[in-house]
C-alpha positions as a Markdown table, in Angstrom:
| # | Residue | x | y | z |
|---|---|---|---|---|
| 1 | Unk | 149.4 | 12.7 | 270.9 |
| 2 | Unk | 146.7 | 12.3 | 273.2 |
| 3 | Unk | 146.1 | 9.0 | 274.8 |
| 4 | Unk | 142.9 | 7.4 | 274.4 |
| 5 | Unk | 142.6 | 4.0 | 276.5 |
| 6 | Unk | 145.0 | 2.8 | 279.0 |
| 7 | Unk | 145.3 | -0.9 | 278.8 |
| 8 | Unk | 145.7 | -1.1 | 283.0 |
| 9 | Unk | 142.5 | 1.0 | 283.9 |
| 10 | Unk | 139.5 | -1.3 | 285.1 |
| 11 | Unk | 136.0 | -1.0 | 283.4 |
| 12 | Unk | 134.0 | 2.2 | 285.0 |
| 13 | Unk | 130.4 | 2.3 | 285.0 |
| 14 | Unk | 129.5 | 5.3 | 284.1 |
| 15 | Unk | 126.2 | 6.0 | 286.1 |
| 16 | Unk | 124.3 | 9.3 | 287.2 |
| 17 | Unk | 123.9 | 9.8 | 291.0 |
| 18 | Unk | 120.1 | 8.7 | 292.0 |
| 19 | Unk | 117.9 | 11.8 | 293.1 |
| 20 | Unk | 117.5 | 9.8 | 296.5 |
| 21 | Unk | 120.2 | 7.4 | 298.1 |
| 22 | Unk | 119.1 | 4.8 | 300.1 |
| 23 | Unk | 118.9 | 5.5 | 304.0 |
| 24 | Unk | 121.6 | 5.9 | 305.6 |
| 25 | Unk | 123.9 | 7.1 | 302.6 |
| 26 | Unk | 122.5 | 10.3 | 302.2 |
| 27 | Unk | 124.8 | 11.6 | 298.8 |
| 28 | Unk | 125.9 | 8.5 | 297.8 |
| 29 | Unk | 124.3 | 5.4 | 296.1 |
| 30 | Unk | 125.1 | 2.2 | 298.0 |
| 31 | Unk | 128.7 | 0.1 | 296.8 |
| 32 | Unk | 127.7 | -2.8 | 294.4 |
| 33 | Unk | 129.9 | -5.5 | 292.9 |
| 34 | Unk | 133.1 | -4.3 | 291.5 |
| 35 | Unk | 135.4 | -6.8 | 289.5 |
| 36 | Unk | 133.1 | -10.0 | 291.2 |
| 37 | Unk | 132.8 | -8.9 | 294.8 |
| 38 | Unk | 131.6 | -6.3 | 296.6 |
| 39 | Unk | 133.0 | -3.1 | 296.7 |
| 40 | Unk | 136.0 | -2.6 | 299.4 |
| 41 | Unk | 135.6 | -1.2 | 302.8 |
| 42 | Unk | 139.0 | 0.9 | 301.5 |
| 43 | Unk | 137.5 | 2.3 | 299.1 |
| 44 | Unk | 134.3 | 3.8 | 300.7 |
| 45 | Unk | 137.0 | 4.6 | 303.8 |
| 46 | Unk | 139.1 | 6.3 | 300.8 |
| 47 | Unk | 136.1 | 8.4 | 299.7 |
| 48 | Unk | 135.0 | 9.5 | 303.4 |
| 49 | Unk | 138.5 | 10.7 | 304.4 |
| 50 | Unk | 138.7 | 12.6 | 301.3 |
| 51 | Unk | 135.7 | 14.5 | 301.7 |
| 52 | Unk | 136.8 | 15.6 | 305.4 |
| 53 | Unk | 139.9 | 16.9 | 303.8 |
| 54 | Unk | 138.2 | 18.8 | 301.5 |
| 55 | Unk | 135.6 | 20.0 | 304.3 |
| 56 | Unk | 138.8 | 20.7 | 306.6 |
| 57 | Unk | 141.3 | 22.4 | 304.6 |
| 58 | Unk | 139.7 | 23.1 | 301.2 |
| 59 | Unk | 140.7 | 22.4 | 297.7 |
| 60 | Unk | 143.8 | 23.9 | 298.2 |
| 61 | Unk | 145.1 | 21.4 | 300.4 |
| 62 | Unk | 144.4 | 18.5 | 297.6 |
| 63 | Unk | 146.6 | 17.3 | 294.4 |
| 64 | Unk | 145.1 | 17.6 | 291.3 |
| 65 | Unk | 144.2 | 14.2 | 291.2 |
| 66 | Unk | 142.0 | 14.0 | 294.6 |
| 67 | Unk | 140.5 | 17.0 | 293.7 |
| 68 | Unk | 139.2 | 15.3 | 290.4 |
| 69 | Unk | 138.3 | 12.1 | 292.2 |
| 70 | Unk | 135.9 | 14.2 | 294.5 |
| 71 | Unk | 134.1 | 15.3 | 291.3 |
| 72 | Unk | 134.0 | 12.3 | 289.7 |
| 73 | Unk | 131.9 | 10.8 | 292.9 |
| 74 | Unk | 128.9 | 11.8 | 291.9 |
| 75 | Unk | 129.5 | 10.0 | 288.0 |
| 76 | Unk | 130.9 | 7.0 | 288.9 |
| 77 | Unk | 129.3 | 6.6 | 292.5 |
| 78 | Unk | 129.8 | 2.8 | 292.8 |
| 79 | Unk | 133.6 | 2.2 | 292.0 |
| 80 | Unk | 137.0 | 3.5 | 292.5 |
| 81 | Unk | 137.3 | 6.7 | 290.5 |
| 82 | Unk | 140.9 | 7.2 | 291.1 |
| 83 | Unk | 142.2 | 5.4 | 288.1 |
| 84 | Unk | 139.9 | 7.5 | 285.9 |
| 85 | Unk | 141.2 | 10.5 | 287.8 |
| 86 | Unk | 144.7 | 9.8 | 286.7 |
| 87 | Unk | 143.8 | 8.9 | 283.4 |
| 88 | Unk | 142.0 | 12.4 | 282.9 |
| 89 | Unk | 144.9 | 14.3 | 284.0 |
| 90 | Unk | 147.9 | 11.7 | 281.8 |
| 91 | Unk | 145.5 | 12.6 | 279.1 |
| 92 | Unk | 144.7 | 16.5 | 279.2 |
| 93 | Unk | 147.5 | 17.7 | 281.7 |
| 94 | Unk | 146.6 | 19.4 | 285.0 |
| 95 | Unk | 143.3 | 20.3 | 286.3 |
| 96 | Unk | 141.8 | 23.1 | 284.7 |
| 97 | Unk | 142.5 | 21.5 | 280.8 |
| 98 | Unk | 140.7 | 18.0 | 282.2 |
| 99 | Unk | 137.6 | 20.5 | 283.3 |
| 100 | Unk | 137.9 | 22.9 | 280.3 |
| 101 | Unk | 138.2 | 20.4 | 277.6 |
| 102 | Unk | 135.8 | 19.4 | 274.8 |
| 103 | Unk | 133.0 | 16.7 | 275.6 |
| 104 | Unk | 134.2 | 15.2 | 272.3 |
| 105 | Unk | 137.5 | 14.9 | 273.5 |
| 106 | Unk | 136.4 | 13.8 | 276.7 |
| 107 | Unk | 134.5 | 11.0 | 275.7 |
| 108 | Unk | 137.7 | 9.2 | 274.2 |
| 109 | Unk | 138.9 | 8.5 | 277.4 |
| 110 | Unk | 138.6 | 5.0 | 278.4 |
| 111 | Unk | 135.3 | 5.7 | 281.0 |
| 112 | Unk | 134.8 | 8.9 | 280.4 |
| 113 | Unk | 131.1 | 9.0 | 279.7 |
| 114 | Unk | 128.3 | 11.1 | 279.3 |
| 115 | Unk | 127.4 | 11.3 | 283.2 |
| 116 | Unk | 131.4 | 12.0 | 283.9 |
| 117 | Unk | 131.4 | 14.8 | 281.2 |
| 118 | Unk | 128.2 | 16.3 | 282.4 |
| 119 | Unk | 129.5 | 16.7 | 286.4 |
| 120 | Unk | 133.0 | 18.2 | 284.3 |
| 121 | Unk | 131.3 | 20.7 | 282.0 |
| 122 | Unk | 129.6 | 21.8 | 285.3 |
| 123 | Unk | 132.3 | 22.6 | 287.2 |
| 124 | Unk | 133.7 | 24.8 | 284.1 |
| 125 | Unk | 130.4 | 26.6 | 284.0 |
| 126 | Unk | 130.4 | 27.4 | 287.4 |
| 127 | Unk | 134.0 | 28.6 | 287.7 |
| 128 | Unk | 132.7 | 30.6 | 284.7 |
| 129 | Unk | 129.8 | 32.0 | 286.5 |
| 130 | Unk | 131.7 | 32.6 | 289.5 |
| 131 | Unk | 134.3 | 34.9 | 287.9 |
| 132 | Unk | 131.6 | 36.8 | 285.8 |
| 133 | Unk | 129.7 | 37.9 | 288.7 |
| 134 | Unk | 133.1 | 39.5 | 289.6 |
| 135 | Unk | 132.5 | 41.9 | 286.5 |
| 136 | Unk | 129.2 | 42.3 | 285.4 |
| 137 | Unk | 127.5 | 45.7 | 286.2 |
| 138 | Unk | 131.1 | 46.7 | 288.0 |
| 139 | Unk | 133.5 | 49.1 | 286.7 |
| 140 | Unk | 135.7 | 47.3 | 284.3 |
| 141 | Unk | 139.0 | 49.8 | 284.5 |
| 142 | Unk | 138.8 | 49.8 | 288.1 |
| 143 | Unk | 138.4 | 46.2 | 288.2 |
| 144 | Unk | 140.8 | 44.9 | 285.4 |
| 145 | Unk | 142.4 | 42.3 | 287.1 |
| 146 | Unk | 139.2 | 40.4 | 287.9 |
| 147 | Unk | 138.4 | 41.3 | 284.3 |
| 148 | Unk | 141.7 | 39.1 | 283.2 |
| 149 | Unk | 140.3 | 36.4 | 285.3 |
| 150 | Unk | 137.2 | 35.9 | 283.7 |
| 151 | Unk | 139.0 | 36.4 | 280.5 |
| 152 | Unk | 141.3 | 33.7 | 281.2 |
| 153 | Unk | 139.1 | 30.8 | 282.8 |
| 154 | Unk | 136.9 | 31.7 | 280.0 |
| 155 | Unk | 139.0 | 31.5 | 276.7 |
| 156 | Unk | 142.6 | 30.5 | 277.6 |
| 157 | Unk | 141.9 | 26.7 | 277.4 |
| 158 | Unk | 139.7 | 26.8 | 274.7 |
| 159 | Unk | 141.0 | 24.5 | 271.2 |
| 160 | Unk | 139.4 | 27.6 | 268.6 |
| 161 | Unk | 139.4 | 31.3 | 268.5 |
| 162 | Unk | 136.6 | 33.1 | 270.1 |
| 163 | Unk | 135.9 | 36.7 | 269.8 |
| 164 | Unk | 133.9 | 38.3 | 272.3 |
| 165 | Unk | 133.2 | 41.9 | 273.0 |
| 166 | Unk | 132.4 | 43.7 | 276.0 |
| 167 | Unk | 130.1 | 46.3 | 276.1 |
| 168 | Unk | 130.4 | 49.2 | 278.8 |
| 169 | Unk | 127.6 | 52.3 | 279.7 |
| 170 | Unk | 129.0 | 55.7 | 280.4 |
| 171 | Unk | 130.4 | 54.8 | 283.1 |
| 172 | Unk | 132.4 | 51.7 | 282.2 |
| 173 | Unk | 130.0 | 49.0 | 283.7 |
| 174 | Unk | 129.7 | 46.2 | 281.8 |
| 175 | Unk | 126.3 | 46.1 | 280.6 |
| 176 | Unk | 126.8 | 42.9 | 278.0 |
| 177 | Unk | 129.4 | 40.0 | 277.3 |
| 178 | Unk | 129.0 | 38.7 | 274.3 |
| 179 | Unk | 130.2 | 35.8 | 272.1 |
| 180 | Unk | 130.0 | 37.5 | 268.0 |
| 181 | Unk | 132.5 | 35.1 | 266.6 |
| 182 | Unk | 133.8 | 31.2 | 266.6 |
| 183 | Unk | 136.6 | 30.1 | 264.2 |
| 184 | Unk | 139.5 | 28.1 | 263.6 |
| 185 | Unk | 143.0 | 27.1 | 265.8 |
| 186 | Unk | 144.2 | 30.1 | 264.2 |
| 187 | Unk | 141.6 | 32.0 | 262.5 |
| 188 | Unk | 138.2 | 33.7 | 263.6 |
| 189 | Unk | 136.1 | 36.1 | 261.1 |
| 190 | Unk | 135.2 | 39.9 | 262.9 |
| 191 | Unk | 132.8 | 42.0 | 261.2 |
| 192 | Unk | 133.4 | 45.7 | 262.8 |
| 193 | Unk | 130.1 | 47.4 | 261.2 |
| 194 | Unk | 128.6 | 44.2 | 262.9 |
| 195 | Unk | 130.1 | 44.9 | 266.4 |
| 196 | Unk | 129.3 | 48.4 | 266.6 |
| 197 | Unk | 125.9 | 47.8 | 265.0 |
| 198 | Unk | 125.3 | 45.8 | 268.3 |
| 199 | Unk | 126.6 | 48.9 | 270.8 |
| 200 | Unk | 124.3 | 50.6 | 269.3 |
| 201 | Unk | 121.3 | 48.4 | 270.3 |
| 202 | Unk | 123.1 | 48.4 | 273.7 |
| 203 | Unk | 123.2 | 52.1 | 274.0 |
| 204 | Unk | 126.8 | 51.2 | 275.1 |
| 205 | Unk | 128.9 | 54.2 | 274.8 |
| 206 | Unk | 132.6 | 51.8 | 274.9 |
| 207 | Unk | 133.6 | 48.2 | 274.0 |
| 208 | Unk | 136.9 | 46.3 | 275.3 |
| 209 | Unk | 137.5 | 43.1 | 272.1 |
| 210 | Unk | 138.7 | 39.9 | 273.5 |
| 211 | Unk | 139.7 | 37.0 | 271.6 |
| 212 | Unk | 142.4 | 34.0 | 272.1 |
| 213 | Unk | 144.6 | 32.4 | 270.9 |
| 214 | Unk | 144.7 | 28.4 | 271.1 |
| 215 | Unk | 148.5 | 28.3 | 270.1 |
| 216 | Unk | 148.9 | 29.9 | 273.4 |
| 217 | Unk | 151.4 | 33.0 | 272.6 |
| 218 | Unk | 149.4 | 36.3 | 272.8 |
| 219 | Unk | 151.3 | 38.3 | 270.0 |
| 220 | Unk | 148.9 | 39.7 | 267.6 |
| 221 | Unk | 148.7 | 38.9 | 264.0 |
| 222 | Unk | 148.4 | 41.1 | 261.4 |
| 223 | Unk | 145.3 | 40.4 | 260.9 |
| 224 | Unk | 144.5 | 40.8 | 264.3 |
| 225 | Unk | 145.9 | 44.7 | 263.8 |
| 226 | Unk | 144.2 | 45.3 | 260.4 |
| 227 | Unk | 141.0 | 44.0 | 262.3 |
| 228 | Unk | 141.3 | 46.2 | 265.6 |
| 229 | Unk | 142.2 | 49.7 | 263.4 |
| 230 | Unk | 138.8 | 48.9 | 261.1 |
| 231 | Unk | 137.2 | 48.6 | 264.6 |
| 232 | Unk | 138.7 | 51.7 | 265.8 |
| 233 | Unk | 137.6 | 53.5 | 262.6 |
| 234 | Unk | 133.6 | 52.7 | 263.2 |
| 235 | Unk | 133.7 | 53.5 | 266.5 |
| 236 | Unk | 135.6 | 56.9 | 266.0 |
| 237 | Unk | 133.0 | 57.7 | 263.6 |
| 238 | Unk | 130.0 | 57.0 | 265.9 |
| 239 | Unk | 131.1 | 58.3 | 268.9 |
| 240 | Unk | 132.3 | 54.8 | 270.7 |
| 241 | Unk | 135.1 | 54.5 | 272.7 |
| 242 | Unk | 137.4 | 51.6 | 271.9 |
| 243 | Unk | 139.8 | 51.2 | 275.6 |
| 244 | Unk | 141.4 | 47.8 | 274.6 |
| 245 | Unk | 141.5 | 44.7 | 272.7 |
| 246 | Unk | 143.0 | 41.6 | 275.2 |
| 247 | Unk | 144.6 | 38.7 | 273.4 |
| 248 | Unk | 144.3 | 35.5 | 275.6 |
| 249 | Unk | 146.9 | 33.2 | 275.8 |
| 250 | Unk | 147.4 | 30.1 | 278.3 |
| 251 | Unk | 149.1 | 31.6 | 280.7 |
| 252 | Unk | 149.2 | 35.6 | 280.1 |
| 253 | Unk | 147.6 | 38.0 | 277.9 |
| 254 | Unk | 148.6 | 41.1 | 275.6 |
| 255 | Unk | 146.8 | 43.9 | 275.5 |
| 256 | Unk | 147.0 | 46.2 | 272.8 |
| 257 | Unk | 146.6 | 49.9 | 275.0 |
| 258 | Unk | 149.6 | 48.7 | 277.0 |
| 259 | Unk | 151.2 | 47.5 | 274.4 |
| 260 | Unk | 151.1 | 50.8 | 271.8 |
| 261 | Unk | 148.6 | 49.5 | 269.5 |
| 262 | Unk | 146.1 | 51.5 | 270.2 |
């Protein structure tokens, strides 16, 4: 069960960074009172020295849990983040499921607010936009482990199904990525005359299906075969190409070509 307050963690004030620090802190408001007094010369120190690690040796070099704290500076820039930081990851895991997770869910931790979920959702949108630009107008079966990338930070942490499809020109660049369907933990509706309908309007020529699945094992249902062969069906009979439908799991994928389902 997820944890939603920790009785040691102090009282964070969740407030956006000002557009313009005072002089002489150029990217960081100025320490006020924390707990009665002002805020500790360790803390500040704590902050500075973890910034030149991160400058030095990049985000590799740091824990999970530093890594977080630097992104949590600009929420919370008057007080010591690195409670919060643990909290996050005692709550949601590692990294990547603090970053990925719902607002909603996010908010239930004990200082977690809206200024700490807006600096989190932007890192997950720019990891997102990051690994697209890997794919978009490329090649996709000459690129297909970037394509499992994008798939993965995209979908693999997500709580429902999504079904996307990806639509490819003649010569397998991906022209379009789009979202057609949101569902359930373990259900999302597909309408094939609906996905083909849209290649159509792309002049796309083939599609690649992507969905997940939240429980984290990629082995397809049945309905996610009875789905896929009606898919198959419409495209055969308007001259689309389907090359694959990629389940995504939380830490690997199925994909039906490989796997004789297609």
């Amino acid at each position: 069960m997820m944890r939603q307050t920790c009785t040691m963690a102090p009282s964070f004030r969740d407030t956006p960074l000002p557009l313009f620090a005072p002089p002489g802190d150029e990217d960081e408001a100025a320490p006020t009172a924390l707990s009665g007094g002002r805020l500790p010369s360790y803390i500040a120190d704590h902050r500075q020295r973890l910034r030149d690690r991160f400058l030095q040796a990049g985000g590799p070099a740091l824990p999970d849990y530093e890594l977080l704290e630097l992104v949590l500076f600009r929420a919370i820039p008057r007080q010591d983040v690195k409670p919060l930081a643990r909290l996050l990851l005692e709550t949601f895991g590692d990294f990547n499921r603090v970053v990925t997770a719902s607002p909603a869910r996010l908010e239930l931790v004990k200082g977690a607010g809206p200024a700490v979920v807006l600096e989190l959702k932007l890192v997950e949108a720019s990891a997102q936009r990051l690994m697209r630009a890997r794919v978009l107008q490329k090649p996709l079966l000459s690129s297909w482990n970037a394509l499992l990338d994008y798939c993965h930070t995209t979908m693999s942490h997500r709580e429902t199904e999504q079904f996307r499809v990806l639509f490819l020109d003649r010569k397998n660049v991906l022209i379009a990525d789009e979202e057609q369907a949101k569902g359930t933990v373990d259900h999302v509706p597909v309408y094939p005359r609906e996905i083909v309908k849209r290649a159509l309007e792309l002049n796309a020529s083939a599609l690649i299906l992507v969905h997940n699945h939240p429980s984290g094992d990629p082995t397809p249902s049945d309905a996610d075969l009875s789905m896929t062969r009606q898919v198959t069906e419409a495209c055969q009979a308007l001259g689309l190409t389907l090359h694959d439908h990629l389940i995504i799991g939380k830490s690997q994928e199925l994909s039906f070509r490989s796997a004789g389902y297609l």
